[in-house]
C-alpha positions as CSV (number, residue, x, y, z in Angstrom):
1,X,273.4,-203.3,84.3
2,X,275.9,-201.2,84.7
3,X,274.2,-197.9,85.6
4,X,273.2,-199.4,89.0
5,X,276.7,-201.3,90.2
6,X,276.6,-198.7,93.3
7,X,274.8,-199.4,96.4
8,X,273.6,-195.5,96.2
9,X,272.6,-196.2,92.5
10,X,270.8,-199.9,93.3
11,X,268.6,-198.2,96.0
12,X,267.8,-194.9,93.2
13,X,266.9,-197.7,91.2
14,X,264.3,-199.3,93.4
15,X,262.8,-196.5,94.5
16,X,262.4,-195.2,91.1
17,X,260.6,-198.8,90.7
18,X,258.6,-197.7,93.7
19,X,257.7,-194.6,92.7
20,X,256.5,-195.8,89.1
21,X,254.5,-198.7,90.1
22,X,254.0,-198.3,94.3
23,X,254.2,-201.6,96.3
24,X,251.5,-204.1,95.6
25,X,252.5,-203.9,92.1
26,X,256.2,-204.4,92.5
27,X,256.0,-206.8,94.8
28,X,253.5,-208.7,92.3
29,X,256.2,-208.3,89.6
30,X,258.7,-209.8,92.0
31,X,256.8,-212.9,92.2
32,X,257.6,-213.8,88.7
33,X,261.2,-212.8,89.0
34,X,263.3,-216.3,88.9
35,X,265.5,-217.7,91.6
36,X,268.0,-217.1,92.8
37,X,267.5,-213.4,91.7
38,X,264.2,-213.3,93.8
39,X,265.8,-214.0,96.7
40,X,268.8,-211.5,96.0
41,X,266.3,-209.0,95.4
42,X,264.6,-209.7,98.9
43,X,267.6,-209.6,100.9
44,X,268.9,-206.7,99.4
45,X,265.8,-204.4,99.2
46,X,263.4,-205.7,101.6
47,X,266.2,-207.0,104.2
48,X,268.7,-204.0,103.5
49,X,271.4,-206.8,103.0
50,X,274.8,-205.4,101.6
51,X,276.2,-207.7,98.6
52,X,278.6,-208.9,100.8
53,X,275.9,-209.4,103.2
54,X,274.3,-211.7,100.6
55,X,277.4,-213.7,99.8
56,X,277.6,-214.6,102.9
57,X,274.1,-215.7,103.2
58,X,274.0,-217.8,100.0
59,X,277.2,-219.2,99.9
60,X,278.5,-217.6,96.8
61,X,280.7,-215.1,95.1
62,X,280.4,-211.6,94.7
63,X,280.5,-211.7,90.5
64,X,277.2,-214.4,91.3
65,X,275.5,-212.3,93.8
66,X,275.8,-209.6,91.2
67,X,274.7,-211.3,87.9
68,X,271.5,-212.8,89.9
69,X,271.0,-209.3,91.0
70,X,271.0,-207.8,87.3
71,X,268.9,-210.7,86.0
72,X,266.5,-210.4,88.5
73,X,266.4,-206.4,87.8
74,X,266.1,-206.9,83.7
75,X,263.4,-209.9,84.8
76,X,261.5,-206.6,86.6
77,X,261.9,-203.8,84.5
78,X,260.9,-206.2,81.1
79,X,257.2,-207.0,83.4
80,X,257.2,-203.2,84.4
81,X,257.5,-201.3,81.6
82,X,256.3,-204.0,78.2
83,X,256.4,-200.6,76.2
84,X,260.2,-200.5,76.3
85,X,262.1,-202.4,73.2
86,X,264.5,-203.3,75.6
87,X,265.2,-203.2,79.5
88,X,268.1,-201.4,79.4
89,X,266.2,-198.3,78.0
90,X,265.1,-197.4,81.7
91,X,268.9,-196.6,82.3
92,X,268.1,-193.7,80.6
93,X,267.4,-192.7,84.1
94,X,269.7,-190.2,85.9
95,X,271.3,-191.1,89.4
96,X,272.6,-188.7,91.9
């Protein structure tokens, strides 16, 4: 997903997430997200983890820590917003 590779741009991202579908619902949707990309996505946005941060943690590369990340961010966006023919339409989104 290459609209978010930035940490400024990942945390846009979320919040957009945020403001769309508030808390409960999000964090519902993160339940169905798949490990390791659950996890990622816990350590970076709940825990405030840096990717290098998470490498660290997991015992893995940055290229991983990144692909789990985007899986786990199409794996949301695809349960968020079912009307969109494909996930990467919410990149549509502009980021500051």
């Amino acid at each position: 997903m290459k609209a978010i590779n930035s940490p400024k741009a990942r945390t846009a991202f979320w919040e957009k997430l945020l403001k769309d579908h508030g808390s409960q619902k999000l964090e519902t949707a993160l339940r169905t997200v798949t490990e390791p990309s659950q996890r990622i996505l816990r350590l970076c946005y709940h825990e405030h983890k840096t990717f290098t941060e998470i490498m660290a943690i997991i015992g893995k590369s940055l290229s991983i820590v990144r692909g789990y990340h985007s899986q786990g961010m199409i794996q949301l966006v695809k349960k968020l917003y079912p009307q969109l023919d494909s996930p990467f339409d919410i990149l549509n989104v502009q980021y500051e």
